[in-house]
C-alpha positions in Angstrom: 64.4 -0.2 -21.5 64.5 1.2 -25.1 62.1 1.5 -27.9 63.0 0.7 -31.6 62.1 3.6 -33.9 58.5 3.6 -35.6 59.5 3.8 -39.4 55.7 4.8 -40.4 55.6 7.5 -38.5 57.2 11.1 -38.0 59.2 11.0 -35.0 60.6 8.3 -32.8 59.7 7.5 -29.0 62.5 6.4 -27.0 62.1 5.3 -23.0 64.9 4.8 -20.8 64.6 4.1 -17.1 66.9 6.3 -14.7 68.7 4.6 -11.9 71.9 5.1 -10.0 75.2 2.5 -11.0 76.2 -0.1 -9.3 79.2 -0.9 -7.4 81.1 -4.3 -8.8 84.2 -5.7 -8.2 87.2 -6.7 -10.8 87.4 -11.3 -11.4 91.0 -12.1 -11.4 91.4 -14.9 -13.1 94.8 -15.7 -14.2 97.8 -18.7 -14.2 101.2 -19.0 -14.2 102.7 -18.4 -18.2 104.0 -21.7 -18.2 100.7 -23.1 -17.5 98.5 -24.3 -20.8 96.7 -21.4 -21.4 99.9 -18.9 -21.2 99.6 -15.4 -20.8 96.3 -15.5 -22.7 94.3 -14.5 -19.2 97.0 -12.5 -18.2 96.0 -10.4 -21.3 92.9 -9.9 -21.2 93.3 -8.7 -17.3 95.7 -6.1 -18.9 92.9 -4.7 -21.3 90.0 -5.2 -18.8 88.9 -1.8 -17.6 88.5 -2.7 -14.0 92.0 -3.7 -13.5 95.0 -1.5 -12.1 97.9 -1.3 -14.2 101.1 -3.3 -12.8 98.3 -4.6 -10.3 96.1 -6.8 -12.7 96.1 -9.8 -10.1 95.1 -7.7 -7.4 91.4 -7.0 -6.6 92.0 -3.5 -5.8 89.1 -2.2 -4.7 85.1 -1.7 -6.2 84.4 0.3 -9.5 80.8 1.7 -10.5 79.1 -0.1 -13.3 76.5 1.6 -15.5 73.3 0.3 -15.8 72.9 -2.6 -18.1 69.3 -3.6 -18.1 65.9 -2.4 -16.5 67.4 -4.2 -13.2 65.0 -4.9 -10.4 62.5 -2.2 -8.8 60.9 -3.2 -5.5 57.7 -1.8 -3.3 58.4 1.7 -2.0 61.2 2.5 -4.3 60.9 5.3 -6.9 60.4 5.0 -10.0 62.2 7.4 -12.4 62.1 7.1 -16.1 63.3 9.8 -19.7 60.7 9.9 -22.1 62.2 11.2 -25.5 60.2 12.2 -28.6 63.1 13.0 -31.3 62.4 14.2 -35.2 64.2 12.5 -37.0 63.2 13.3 -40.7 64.2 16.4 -42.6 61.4 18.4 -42.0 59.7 20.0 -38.6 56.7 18.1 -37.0 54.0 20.4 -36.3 52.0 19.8 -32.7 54.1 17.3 -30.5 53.1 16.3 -27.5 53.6 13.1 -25.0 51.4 11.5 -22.8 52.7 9.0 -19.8 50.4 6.4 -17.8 51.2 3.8 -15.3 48.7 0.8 -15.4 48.5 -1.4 -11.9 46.2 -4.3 -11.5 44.1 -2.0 -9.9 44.3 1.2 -11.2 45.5 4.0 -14.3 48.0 6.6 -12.9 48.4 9.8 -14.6 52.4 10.2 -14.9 53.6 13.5 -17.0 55.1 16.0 -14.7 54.3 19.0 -16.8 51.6 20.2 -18.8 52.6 20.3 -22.2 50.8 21.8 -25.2 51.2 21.0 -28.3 55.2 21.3 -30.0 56.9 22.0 -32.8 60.0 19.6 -33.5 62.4 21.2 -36.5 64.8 18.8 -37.5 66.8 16.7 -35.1 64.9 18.5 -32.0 64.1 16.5 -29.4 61.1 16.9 -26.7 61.3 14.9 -23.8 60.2 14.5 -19.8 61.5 13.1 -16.9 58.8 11.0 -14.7 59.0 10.0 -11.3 56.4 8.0 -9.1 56.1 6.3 -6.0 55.0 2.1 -6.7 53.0 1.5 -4.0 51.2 -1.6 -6.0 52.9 -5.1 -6.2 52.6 -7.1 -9.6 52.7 -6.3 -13.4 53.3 -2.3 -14.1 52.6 -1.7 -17.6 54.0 1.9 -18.7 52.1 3.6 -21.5 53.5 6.0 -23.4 51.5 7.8 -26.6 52.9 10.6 -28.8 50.9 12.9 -30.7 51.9 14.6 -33.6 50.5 16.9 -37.2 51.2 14.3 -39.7 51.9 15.4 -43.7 47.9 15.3 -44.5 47.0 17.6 -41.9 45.3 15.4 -39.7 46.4 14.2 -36.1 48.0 11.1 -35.5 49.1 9.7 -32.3 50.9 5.8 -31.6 51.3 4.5 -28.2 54.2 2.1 -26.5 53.5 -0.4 -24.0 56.4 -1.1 -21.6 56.0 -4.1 -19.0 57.8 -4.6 -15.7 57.5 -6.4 -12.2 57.5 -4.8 -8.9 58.6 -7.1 -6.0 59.0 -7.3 -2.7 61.9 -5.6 -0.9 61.0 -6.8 2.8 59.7 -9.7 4.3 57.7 -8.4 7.8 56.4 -11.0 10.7 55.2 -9.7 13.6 54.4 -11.4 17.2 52.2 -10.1 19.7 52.4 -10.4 23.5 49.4 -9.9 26.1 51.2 -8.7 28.9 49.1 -8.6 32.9 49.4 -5.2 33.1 47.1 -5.2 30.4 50.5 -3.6 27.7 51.2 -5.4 25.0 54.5 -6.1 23.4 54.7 -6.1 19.8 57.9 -8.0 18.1 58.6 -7.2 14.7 61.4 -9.2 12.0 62.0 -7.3 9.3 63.8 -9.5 6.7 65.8 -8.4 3.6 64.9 -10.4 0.3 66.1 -8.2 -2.3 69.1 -9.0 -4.5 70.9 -7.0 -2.4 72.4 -5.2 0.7 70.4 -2.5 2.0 70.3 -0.2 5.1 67.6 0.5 7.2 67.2 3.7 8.0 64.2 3.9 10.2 61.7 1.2 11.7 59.1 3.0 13.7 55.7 2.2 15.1 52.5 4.3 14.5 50.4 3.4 17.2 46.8 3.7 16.6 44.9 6.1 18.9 43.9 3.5 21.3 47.9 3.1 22.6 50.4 4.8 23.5 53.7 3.4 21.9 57.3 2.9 23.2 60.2 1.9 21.3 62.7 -0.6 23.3 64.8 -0.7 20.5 67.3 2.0 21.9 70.1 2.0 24.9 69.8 4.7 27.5 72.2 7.1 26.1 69.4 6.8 22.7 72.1 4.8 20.8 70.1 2.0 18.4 70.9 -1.3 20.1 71.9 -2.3 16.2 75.0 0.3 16.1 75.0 3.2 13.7 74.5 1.9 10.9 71.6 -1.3 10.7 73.1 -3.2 7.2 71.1 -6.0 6.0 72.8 -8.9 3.6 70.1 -10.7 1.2 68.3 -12.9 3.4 69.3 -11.5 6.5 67.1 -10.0 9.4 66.8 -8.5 12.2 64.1 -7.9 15.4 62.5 -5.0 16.7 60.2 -4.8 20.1 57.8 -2.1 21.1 55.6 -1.7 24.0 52.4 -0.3 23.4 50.0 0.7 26.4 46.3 1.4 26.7 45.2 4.9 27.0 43.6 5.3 30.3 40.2 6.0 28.8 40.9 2.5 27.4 42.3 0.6 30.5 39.7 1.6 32.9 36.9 0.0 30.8 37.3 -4.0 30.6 34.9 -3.3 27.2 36.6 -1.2 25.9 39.9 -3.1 26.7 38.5 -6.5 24.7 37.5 -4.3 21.9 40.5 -2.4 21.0 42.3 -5.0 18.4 44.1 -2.4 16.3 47.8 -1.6 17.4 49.1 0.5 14.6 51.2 0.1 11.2 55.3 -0.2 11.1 56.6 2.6 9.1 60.0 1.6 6.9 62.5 3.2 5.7 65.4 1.9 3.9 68.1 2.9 1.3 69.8 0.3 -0.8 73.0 0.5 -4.1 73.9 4.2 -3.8 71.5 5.8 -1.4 68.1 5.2 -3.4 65.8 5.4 -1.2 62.5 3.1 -0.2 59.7 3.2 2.0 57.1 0.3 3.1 54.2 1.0 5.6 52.2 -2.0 6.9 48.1 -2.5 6.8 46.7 -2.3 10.0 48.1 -4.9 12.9 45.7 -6.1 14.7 46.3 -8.4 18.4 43.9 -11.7 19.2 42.9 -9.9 22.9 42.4 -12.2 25.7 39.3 -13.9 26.6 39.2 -12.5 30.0 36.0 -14.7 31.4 33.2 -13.3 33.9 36.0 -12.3 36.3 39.6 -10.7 35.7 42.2 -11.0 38.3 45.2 -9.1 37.8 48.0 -8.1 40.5 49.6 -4.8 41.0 52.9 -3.8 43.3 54.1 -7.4 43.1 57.9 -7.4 43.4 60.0 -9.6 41.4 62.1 -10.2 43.8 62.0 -11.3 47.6 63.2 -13.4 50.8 62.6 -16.4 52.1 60.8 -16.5 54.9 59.9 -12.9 54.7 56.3 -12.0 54.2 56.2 -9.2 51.0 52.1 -7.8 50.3 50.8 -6.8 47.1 47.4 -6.4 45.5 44.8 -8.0 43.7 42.3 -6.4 41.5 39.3 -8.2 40.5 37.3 -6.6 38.1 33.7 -7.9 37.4 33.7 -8.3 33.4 29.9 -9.8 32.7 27.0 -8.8 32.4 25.3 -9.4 35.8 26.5 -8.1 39.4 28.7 -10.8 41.4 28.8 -11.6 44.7 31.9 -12.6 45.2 34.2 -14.7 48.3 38.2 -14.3 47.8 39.2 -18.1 49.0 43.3 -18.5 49.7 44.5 -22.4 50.1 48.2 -22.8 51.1 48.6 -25.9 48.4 50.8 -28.7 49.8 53.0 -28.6 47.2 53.6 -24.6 47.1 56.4 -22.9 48.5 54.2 -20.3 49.3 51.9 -19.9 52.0 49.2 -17.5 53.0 49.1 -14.7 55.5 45.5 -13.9 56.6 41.9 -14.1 56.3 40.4 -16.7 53.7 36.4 -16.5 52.7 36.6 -13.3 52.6 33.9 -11.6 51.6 34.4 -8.8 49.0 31.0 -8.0 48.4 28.4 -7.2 45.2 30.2 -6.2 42.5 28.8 -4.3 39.6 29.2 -5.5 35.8 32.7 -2.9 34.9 33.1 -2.3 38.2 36.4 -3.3 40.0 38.0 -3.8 43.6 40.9 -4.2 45.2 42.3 -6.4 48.0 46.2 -6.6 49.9 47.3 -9.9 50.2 50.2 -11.4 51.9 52.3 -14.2 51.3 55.6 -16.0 52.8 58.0 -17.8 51.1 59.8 -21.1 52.6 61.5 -22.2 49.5 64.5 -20.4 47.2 63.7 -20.4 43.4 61.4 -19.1 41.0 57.6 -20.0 42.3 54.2 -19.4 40.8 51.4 -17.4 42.8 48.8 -20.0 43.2 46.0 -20.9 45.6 43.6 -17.8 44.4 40.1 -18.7 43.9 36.7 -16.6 44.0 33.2 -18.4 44.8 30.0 -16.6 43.5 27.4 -16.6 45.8 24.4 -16.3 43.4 25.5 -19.1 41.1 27.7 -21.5 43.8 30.1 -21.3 40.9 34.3 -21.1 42.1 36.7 -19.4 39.8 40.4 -20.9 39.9 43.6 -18.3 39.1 46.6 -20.3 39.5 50.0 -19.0 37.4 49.0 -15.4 37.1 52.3 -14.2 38.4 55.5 -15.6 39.3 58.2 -14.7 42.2 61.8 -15.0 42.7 62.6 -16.1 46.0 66.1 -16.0 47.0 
């Protein structure tokens, strides 16, 4: 962006924004001479200054255009801009000086790198500054630029330029969250590219809050992405990332603490797009919709994924008292009719008072008679104070072959 020259005053203010080429390829368009239009394309191929000579129909490869315009400048980029203050008259200018703010819909940001003090411009003498910031604000930007300067009379006078842009948004982010049994939970993340154009992703990473521990199953054992080397992104395009983060132990012993702990973290991005500029996007705070786990949670532990038929396999059962009164609880087992699998051992029996927090844990044994992927069902728990029976059918599934 450019200013025009001020003719009332002393000295001119011009703005121009700094930014890196781009890459464009050469449009062929030409015909055969005998065609209508003759060799009139052919021509103008011959004088275009992306064309190869001898080559004009060929597309030979990419050339790098100069800016043009402002262009587009999205969240997390880095704004860079030349502020010029140039005398143009033919006489110095006594006590220069340029001031540079950045007004957001929410705030007034100080740019000018340097401190300058007042300058004296002789003739054709320039004084100038270049800016960088940060935009970490979506929405109208409105750059403000004032000059001040010793006018003939003596006295100080100062104009200002006001220079309007729109910051977009480079990424679209969606995340998904899973509430695993063993009390993990997975987080999915698309991270979509809705700029005007290709960009690389140089680093999507998870900063878990302190309530998590966070792993990253975005890699292949030998610590290779599972995108390649290089993660491109076309406009429009996307791709998925899944992390597993899981309650510090503090956390996971504590079925309180374990409802209450809502925050998983922020996704750090980083990406480069044109010619290596680079961006960066961080996320607010994600936060999970935790599980309404009831009076009583039942979870299992050492259950294998994979077993016999006809083969009894044992694994446990922890039922953890998560009211606020003590239980006294009676761990039922019913073979159901239609289950294909049946139940090794004592039912009714009787675990005992159990505390509010307080947890215990039981073996139980089961024997498949059918092949296939089977639910665990037929758990129940009665409490003796209330006569009430608790139900946990679907909590876990088996692969029987």
């Amino acid at each position: 962006m450019d200013a025009k020259e001020v003719v009332e005053h002393l000295v001119a203010l011009k703005v121009m924004r700094l930014t890196k080429p781009a890459l464009i390829s050469p449009k062929i368009v030409t015909c055969d001479s005998k065609d209508l239009p003759g060799n009139i394309l052919n021509n103008y191929l011959k004088d275009d200054a992306t064309s190869v000579t001898q080559m004009e129909t060929l597309a030979a490869g990419q050339f790098l255009l100069l800016p043009q315009s402002f262009g587009n400048i999205y969240l997390g980029e880095t704004f860079s801009c030349y502020v010029c203050v140039h005398n143009e008259t033919n006489q110095p200018v006594q006590s220069v000086s340029i001031k540079a703010d950045l007004q957001t819909n929410s705030q007034r940001i100080p740019l000018t790198t340097q401190s300058q003090s007042p300058t004296m411009l002789d003739v054709d003498e320039t004084l100038s500054d270049v800016i960088h910031h940060e935009v970490k604000d979506l929405g109208t930007h409105i750059l403000v630029c004032e000059v001040t300067y010793m006018s003939n009379y003596n006295t100080l006078a100062s104009f200002r330029k006001f220079f309007k842009f729109e910051v977009m948004k480079p990424l679209d982010v969606k995340t998904k969250f899973y509430n695993a049994e063993s009390d993990d939970v997975y987080l999915e993340a698309q991270v979509q590219n809705i700029t005007s154009g290709a960009i690389t992703l140089e680093q999507v990473s998870l900063e878990s809050s302190q309530q998590f521990t966070v792993k990253s199953l975005n890699e292949l054992d030998n610590g290779q992405s599972v995108f390649g080397d290089v993660t491109l992104l076309q406009p429009q395009e996307s791709c998925q990332y899944l992390y597993c983060l899981t309650p510090k132990e503090n956390i996971s012993k504590d079925i309180k603490l374990l409802a209450a702990a809502k925050n998983i973290g922020k996704l750090d991005i980083v990406w480069r797009s044109n010619l290596g500029e680079k961006g960066r996007l961080q996320t607010s705070q994600l936060q999970r919709m935790t599980p309404d786990y009831g009076d009583i949670r039942v979870t299992y532990e050492n259950l294998p994924s994979k077993v016999s038929v006809d083969e009894p396999f044992t694994f446990k059962c922890n039922v953890v008292n998560a009211s606020e009164k003590t239980l006294n609880l009676i761990l039922k087992l019913r073979s159901l009719p239609d289950s294909s699998l049946l139940w090794c051992g004592i039912s009714n029996r009787k675990i005992g008072p159990l505390e509010p927090g307080k947890s215990v844990s039981i073996n139980l044994t089961a024997l498949p008679i059918n092949t296939g992927l089977h639910s665990i069902t037929g758990v129940s728990l009665m409490d003796l104070f209330i006569k009430r029976t608790f139900d946990y059918d679907d909590l876990a599934s088996v692969y029987v072959n």
